[in-house]
VOMARVO-724255 format. One record per residue (C-alpha): residue in one letter; x, y, z. Coordinates in steps of 0.001 Angstrom, whole numbers, plus 500000, padded with zeros to 6 digits. Example, Ala and Ser with C-alpha at 12.3 -4.5 7.8 and 13.67 -1.06 7.14 Angstrom:
<pts>
A512300495500507800
S513670498940507140
</pts>
This chain:
<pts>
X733440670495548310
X731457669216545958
X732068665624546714
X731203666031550168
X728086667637549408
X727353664280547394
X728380662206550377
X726076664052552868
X723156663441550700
X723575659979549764
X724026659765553533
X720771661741554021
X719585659777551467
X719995656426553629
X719157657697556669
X716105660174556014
X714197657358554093
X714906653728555887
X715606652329558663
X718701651700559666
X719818650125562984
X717521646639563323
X719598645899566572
X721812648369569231
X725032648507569009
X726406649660572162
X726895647469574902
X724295648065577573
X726192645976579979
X728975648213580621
X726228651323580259
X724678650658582790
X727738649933585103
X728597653695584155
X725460654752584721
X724812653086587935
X721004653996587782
X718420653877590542
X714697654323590757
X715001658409590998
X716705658739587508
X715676659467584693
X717467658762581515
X717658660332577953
X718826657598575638
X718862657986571731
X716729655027570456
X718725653069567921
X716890650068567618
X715615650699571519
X717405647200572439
X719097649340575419
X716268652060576570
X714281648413577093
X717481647195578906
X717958650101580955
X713902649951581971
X714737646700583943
X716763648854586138
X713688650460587479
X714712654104586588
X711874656430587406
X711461657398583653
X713509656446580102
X713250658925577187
X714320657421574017
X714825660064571083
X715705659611567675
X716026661896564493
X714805659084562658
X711412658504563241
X711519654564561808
X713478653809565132
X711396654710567609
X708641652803565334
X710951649593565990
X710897650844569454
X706909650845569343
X706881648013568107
X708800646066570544
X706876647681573318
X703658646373571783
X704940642981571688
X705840643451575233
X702790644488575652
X700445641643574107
X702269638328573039
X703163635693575336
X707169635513575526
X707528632394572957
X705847634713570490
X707684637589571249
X711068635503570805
X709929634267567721
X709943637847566107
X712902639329567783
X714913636267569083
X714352634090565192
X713865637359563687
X710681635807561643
X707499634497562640
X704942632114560413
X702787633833562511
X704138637189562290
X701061639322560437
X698282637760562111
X700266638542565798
X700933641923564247
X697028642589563030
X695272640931565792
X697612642258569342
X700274644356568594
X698873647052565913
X696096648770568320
X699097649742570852
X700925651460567921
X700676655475567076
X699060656153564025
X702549657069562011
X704059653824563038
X701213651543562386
X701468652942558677
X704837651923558869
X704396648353559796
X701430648368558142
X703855648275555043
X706919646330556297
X705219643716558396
X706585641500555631
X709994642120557319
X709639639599559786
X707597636995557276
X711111634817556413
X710247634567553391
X712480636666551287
X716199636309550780
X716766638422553345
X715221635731555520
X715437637487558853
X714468640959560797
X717898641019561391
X719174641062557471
X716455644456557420
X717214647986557667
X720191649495555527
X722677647458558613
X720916644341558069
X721464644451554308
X725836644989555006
X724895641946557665
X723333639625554781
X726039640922552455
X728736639637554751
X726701636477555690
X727077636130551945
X730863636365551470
X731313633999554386
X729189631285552729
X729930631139548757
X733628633130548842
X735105632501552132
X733248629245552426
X733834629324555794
X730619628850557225
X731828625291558940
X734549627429560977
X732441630616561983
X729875627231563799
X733255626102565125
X734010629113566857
X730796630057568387
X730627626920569601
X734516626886570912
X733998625604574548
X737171627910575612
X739098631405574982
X741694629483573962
X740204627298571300
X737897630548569840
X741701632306569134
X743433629259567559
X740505628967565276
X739879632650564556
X744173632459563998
X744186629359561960
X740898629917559780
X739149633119559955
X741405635543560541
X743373635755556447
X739855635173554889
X737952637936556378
X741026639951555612
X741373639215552235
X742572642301549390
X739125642452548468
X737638643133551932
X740461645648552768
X739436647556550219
X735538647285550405
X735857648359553848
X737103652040553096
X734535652258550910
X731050654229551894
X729233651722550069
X729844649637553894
X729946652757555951
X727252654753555307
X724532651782555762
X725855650873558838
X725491654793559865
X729087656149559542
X729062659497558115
X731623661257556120
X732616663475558755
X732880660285561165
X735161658824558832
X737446661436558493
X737369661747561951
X738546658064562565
X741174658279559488
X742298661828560999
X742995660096564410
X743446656307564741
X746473655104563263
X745515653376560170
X742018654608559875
X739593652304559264
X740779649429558098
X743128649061561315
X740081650071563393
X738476647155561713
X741023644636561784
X741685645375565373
X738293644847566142
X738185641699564919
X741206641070566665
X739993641211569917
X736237640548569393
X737344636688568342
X740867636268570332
X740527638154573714
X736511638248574250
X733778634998574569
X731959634905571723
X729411632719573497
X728398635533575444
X728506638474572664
X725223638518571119
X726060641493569276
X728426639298566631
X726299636104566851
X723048637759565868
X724873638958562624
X726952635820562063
X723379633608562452
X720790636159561920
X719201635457565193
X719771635637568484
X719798632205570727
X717859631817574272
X720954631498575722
X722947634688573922
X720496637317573087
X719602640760574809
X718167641129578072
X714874641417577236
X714712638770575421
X715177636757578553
X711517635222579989
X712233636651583621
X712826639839582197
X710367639726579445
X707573639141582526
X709097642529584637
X709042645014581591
X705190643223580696
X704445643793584442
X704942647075584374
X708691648342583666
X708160648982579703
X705596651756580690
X708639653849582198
X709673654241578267
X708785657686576715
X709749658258572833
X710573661236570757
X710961661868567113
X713713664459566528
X717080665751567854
X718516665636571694
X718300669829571507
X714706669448570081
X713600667259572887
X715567668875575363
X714425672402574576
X710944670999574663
X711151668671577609
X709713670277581156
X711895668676584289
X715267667549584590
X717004664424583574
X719646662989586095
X721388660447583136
X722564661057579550
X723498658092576971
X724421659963573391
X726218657096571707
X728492658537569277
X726216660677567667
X728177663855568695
X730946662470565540
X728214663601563460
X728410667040564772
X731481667659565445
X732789668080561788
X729825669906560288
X727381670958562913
X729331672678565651
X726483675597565864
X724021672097566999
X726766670341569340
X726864673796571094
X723429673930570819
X722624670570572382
X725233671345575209
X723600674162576799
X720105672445576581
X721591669540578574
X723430671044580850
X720283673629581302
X717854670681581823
X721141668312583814
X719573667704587418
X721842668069590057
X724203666189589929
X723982664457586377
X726136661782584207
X726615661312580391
X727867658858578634
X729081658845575020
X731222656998572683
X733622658442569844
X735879657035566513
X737906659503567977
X741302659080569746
X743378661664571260
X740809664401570954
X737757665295572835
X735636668252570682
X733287668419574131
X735678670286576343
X736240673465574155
X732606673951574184
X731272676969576184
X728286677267578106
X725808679661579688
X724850679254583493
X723475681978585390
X724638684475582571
X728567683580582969
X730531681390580486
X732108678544581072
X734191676192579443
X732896672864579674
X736255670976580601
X736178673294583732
X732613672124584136
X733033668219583530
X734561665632585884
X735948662630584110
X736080659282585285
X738932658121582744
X740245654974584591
X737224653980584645
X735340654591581023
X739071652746579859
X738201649738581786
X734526649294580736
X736131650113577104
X738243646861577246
X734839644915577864
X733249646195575665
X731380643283573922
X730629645334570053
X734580646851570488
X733997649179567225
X734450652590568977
X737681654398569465
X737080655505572835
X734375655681575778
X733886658139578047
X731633659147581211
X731335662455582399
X729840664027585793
X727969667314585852
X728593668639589395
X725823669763591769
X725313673748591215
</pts>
């Protein structure tokens, strides 16, 4: 008991005082091909690094509403809107395409800072430096408690792997083919090593990269070789059966930037001019949990994305999973989809879960209709591959 009460707070620790996620890691691609969003929806997304509430907005949803315990990401959120909002595109690459700017506090004091809320221009005001270049954490993308694990890695692959020369050779491996044989050949027994195995169990790497206790035991309880076999097959199939030169999600961590060719889409000029025109003024933020904006929130939303943030709960919080259910399915128009992802296998801690409509309880696996050939299709394409399992569930009209 008393070590998990230490874990908890060194995880609160992390995660109540920095910020943590300096990119998404979902893949909005497949998102939004479960979603399948229109102009009437409207979407509750939690923010991340609000790569995929900006991603979704090019969809033309009717309104996004990004929400975040955390309050530093929906500053990073903020802040990319205000880019959006007043730097010309090659500017606004520089920052979050390079991930550091020459330029970057003089773009920051004389455009973007005036389109910032007063708690997040205190925050930049501070940590501007971030995207400076100058430090030996050299890019916005080595930031955050992820970026750190990111430069820490970067590391190993330089000075202990020294395989720097193969990880260019495989980003730049002109087929499927070529990418396995030299992931196979060269990669493959050094990022593998007795060291790394080990490293990886540890919460030194998990908890920065925002992997709970609870989430951990939850993976160890349920996929086959916990962690380290999550990890491993990850890697697997990330560099034999995927194309790297389309997975920005890998690159930007493996280069610490993204490229004009492999980055986000709205990092793209066509679709930096839409959300500029217009489209990033559909995005809405809020700074605390999905039952606290939910509970506050006055009109329905049509389209749920909860990443795997229900792990969290699931363990320790079941009173707030319960909690956050009946608020969604209370403010779920009609009908309504959410998506979620899970280190879970074999076990789905959402059906059990009773709710309250029109003073009659009901289960919610009576309530929810599955689309389970399809969630395990989008799974296999999924371009980050660290999640156990995806799923995509219907509310029905009522």
């Amino acid at each position: 008991m008393q070590v998990n009460a230490l874990s908890e707070k060194l995880f609160g620790l992390i995660h109540g005082n920095s910020l943590v996620y300096n990119t998404c890691w979902e893949d909005p691609r497949i998102d939004r091909m479960a979603l399948d969003l229109t102009p009437q929806d409207r979407v509750m997304v939690i923010t991340s690094a609000g790569c995929n509430a900006l991603d979704y907005a090019l969809k033309n949803p009717d309104r996004i509403y990004a929400v975040d315990m955390n309050p530093r990401q929906n500053f990073l959120l903020q802040f990319k809107i205000a880019g959006i909002r007043s730097l010309d595109f090659e500017n606004f690459f520089s920052l979050f395409g390079n991930g550091y700017s020459p330029q970057s506090t003089e773009m920051y004091r004389d455009a973007m800072r005036r389109h910032l809320s007063p708690d997040a221009r205190r925050f930049w005001d501070r940590k501007i430096s971030y995207f400076s270049g100058k430090s030996w954490r050299s890019s916005f993308y080595f930031r955050g408690s992820a970026g750190l694990v990111a430069k820490t890695a970067n590391y190993y692959i330089d000075y202990v792997a020294k395989a720097r020369n193969h990880i260019e050779d495989i980003l730049e491996a002109p087929s499927l083919e070529v990418q396995q044989r030299i992931y196979e050949d060269h990669l493959k027994r050094k990022f593998f090593s007795p060291f790394v195995r080990q490293l990886v169990k540890t919460n030194l790497v998990l908890y920065p990269v925002g992997v709970p206790a609870a989430q951990k035991d939850l993976l160890n309880r349920t996929y086959s070789g916990g962690v380290e076999k999550l990890l491993t097959d990850c890697l697997d199939y990330v560099f034999s059966r995927l194309p790297l030169s389309d997975n920005y999600f890998w690159q930007v961590y493996l280069n610490g930037k993204y490229s004009k060719s492999c980055c986000p889409e709205y990092l793209r000029p066509e679709n930096f001019n839409r959300l500029k025109e217009g489209l990033v003024d559909k995005i809405e933020w809020f700074n605390g949990s999905v039952s606290d904006f939910l509970s506050q929130h006055d009109g329905s939303i049509s389209r749920f994305v909860l990443l795997d943030h229900m792990d969290w709960l699931a363990a320790n919080y079941r009173e707030e999973l319960y909690r956050e259910w009946q608020w969604l399915v209370r403010r779920a128009s009609s009908p309504a989809r959410v998506i979620w992802r899970s280190a879970a296998t074999g076990i789905n801690f959402v059906n059990p879960l009773e709710v309250q409509i029109r003073g009659k309880s009901v289960l919610l696996k009576e309530l929810l209709s599955y689309q389970t050939e399809r969630a395990a299709t989008l799974h296999q394409q999924d371009r980050v591959h660290m999640y156990s399992s995806f799923f995509i569930a219907d509310l029905p009209e009522m």
